[in-house]
C-alpha positions in Angstrom: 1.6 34.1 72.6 4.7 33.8 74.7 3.0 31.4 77.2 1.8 29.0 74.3 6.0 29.5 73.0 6.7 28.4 76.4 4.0 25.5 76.8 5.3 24.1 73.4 8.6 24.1 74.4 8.6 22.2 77.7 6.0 20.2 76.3 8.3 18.8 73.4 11.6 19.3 76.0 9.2 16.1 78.3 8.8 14.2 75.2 12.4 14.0 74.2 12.9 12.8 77.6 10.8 10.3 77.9 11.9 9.1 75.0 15.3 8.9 76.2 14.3 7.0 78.8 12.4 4.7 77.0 15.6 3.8 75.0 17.6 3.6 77.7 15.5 1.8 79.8 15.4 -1.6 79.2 19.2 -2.3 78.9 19.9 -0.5 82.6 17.0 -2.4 83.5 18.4 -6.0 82.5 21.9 -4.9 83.5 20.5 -4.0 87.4 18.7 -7.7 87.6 22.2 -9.3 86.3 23.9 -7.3 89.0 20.9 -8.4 91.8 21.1 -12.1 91.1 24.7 -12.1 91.1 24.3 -10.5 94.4 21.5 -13.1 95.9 24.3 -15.7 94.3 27.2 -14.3 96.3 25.0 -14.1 99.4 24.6 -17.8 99.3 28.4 -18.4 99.9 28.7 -15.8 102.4 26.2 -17.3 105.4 28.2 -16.0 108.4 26.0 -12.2 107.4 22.6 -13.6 108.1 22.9 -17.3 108.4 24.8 -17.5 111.6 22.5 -15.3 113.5 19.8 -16.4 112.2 20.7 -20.3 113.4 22.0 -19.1 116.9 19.0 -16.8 117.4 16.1 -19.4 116.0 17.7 -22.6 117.0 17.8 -25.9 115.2 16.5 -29.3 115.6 19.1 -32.0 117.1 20.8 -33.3 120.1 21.5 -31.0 123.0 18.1 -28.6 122.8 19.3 -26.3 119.8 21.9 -23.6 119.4 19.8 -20.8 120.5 17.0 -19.9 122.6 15.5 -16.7 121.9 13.1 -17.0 118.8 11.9 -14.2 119.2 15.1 -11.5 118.8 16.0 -13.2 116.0 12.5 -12.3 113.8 13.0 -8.8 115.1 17.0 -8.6 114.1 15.9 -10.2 110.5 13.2 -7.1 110.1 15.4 -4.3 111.6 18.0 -2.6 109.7 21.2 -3.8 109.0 23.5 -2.1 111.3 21.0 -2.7 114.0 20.0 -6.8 112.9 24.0 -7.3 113.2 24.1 -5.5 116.7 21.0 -7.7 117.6 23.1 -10.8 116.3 26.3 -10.2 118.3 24.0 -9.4 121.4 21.7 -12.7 121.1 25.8 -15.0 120.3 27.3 -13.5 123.4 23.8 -13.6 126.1 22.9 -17.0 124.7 24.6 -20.2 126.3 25.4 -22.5 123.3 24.8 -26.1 123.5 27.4 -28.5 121.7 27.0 -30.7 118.9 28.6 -33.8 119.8 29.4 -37.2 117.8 29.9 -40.0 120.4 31.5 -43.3 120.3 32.6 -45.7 122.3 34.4 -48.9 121.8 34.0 -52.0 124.3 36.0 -55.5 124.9 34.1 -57.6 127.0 34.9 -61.2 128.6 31.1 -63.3 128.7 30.5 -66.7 130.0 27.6 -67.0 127.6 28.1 -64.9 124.6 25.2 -65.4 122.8 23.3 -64.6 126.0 25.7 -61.3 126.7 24.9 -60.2 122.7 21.4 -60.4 123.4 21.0 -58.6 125.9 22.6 -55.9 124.8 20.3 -56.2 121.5 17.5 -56.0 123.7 18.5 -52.9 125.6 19.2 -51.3 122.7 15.8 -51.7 121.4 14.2 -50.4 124.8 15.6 -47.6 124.2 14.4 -46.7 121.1 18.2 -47.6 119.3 19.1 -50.0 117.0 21.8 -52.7 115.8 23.7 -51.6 112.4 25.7 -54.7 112.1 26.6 -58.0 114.1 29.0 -60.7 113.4 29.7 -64.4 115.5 32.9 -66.1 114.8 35.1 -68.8 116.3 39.0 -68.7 117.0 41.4 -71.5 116.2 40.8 -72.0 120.1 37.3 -73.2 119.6 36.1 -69.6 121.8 33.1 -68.1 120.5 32.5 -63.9 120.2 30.6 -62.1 118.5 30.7 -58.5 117.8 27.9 -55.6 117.4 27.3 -52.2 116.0 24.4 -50.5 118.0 23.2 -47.1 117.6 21.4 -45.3 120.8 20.3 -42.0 121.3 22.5 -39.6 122.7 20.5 -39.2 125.7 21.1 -42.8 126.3 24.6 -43.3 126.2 25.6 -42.8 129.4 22.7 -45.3 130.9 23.4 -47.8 127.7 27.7 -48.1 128.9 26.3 -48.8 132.1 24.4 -51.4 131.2 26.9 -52.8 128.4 29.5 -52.9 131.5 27.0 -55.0 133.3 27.1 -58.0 131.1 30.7 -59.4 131.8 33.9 -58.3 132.6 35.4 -55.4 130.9 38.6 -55.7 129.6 38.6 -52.8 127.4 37.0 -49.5 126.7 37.4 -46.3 124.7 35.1 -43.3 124.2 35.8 -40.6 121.9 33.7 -37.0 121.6 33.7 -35.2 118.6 32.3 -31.2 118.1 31.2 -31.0 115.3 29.0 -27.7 116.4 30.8 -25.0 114.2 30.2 -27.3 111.0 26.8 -27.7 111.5 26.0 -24.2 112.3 27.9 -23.3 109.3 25.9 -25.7 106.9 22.8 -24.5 108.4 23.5 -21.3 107.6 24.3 -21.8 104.2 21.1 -24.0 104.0 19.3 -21.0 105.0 20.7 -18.6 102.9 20.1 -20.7 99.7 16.6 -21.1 100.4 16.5 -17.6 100.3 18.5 -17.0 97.5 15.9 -20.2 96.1 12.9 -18.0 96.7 14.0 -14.4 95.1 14.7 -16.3 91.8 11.3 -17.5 92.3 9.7 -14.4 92.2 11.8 -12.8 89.7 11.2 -15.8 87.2 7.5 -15.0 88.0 7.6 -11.5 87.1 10.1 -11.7 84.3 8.8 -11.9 80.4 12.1 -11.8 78.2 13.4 -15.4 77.5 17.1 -14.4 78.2 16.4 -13.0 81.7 14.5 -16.4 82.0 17.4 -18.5 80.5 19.6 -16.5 83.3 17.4 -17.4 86.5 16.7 -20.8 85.3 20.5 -21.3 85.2 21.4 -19.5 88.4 18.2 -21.8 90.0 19.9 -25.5 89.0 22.9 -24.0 90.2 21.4 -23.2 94.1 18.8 -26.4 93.6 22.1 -28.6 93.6 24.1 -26.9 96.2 20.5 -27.1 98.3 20.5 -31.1 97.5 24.1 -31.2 98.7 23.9 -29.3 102.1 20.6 -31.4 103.0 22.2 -34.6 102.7 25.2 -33.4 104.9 23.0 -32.0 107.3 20.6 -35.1 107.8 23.7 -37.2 107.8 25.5 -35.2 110.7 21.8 -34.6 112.4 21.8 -38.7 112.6 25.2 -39.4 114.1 24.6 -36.4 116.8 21.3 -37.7 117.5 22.5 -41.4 117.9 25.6 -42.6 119.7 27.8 -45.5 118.1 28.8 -48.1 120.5 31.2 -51.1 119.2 30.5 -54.1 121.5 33.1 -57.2 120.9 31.8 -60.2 123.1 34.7 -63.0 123.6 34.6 -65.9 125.9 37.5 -66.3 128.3 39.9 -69.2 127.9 39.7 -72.4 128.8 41.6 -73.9 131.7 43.3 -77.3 130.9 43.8 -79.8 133.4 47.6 -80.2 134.5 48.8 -83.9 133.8 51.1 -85.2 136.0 54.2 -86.9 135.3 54.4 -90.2 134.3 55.9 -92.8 136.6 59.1 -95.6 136.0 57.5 -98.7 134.6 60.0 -101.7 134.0 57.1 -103.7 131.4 57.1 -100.2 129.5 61.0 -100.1 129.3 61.3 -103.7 128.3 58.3 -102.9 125.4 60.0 -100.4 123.9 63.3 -102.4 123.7 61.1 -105.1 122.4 60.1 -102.6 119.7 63.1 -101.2 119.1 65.2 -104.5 118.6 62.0 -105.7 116.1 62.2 -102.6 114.1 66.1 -103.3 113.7 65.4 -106.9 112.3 62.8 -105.6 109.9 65.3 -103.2 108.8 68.3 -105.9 108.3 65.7 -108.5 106.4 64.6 -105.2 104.0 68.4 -104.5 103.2 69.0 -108.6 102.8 65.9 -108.8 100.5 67.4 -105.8 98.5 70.1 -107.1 98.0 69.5 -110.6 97.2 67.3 -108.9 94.2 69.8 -107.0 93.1 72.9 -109.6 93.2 71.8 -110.2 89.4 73.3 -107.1 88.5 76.3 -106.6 91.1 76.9 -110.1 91.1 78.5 -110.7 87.8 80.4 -107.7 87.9 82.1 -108.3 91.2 83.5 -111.6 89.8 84.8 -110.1 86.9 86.5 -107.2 89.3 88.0 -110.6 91.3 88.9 -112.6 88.4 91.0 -109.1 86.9 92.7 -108.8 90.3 93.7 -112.5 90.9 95.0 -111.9 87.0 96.6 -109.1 88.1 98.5 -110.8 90.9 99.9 -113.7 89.1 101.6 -111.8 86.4 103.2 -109.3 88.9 104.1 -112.7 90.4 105.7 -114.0 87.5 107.9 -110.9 86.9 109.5 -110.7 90.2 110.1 -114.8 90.4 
């Protein structure tokens, strides 16, 4: 009797439990997959955890062989524990020898005979090696000199080989080449591309396996949100891929001046003297018979009015004449 007492009582002490449970369960439950996928979320703007080892231990596609070269340590570090992936990170940053990431251009002034001639060759040594023009433009000065000027991409591997051949075409009167690393910006954007494809994938899964609409209505928003920031890092990282792969060379093709013949100076000529006095002393007539025939066109007006202006003074005279005699 007190064994079935006993039975009874744990039996009805498991279903109370359960019970509980069952209550309880599926508000912990939604509030541990809030708290993951804010965690996946926060993961995503933290890529210097997993990201950064990940890109120096894999490597990367670009200019300069990769970041990394050991493949291999970095699939182990990703499956190991975290103290020891972290350990395995800082070992594979500080054994590796990193390659740079760098954005060259160059800037050219050259003098050319034959400009046309100078612009395509270099047009055509681009295309040899596997580069291309972006732009070109052929003007004239107020001089009448010709030049053109040209925007040619080449691969990096090429730039050294393409200014030597550029320098080759006339006489260079001005150059500039600039370097820019840009290594620790795309490592970081990799990294972050990384992450969010990871981040990408766990919402995956969970909006496979979830069934309530608002846990669906929470991935789904949390998804657009990683989708965009995934659109955004892809773009910058093709964009700085393609100026690290391919150099950027400005060529400005002008053709040198023009010498003028000296003239010498002109020697004493008495028939040139006595031409331009000639000329001169014609020029004055023409002037006096202009004024004459001016004046004999306007005498209808100044006419009449100077003899009334004589006739008043003569007046004049007489009666102060008069007066005194």
């Amino acid at each position: 009797m007190k064994k079935r007492f006993v039975c009874a009582a744990a039996l009805a002490a498991a279903i109370l439990f359960v019970f509980a449970i069952a209550l309880r369960g599926p508000n912990e439950k939604q509030e541990l997959f809030k708290r993951e996928v804010e965690a996946h979320a926060s993961a995503a703007q933290t890529p210097m955890a997993n990201g950064l080892g990940a890109t120096f231990a894999t490597g990367t596609p670009g200019m300069g062989g990769g970041v990394g070269r050991n493949a291999s340590a970095g699939a182990s570090a990703s499956a190991a524990a975290p103290e020891e992936s972290a350990k395995l990170t800082l070992a594979s940053m500080s054994d590796s020898q990193v390659d740079r990431y760098l954005i060259k251009n160059a800037v050219v002034l050259i003098e050319a005979k034959d400009v046309v001639q100078a612009a395509d060759l270099a047009k055509g040594f681009t295309r040899s090696v596997n580069g291309y023009v972006s732009s070109s433009h052929e003007a004239v000065d107020s001089l009448g000199l010709k030049n053109e000027t040209l925007e040619v991409r080449v691969p990096a591997n090429q730039f050294d080989a393409a200014m030597q051949s550029v320098s080759g075409l006339g006489r260079v009167l001005d150059s500039q080449i600039t370097s820019e690393d840009v290594t620790e910006q795309y490592v970081d954007t990799d990294a972050q591309l990384r992450n969010l494809k990871k981040t990408e994938e766990r919402l995956l899964e969970h909006l496979s396996r979830t069934g309530k609409l608002s846990d669906t209505l929470l991935i789904e928003t949390e998804l657009t949100r990683v989708r965009e920031s995934l659109n955004e890092l892809e773009g910058k990282l093709r964009f700085m891929s393609h100026r690290i792969t391919y150099s950027t060379i400005n060529l400005t093709f002008k053709e040198p001046a023009h010498v003028e013949p000296i003239t010498p100076a002109e020697s004493f000529s008495l028939g040139q003297v006595a031409t331009q006095a000639m000329r001169s002393v014609s020029g004055f007539l023409q002037q006096v018979m202009s004024v004459g025939v001016w004046v004999l066109i306007w005498s209808v007006i100044w006419a009449p009015l100077a003899a009334g202006g004589i006739y008043v003074y003569l007046r004049f005279l007489r009666t102060v004449g008069r007066r005194l005699g």
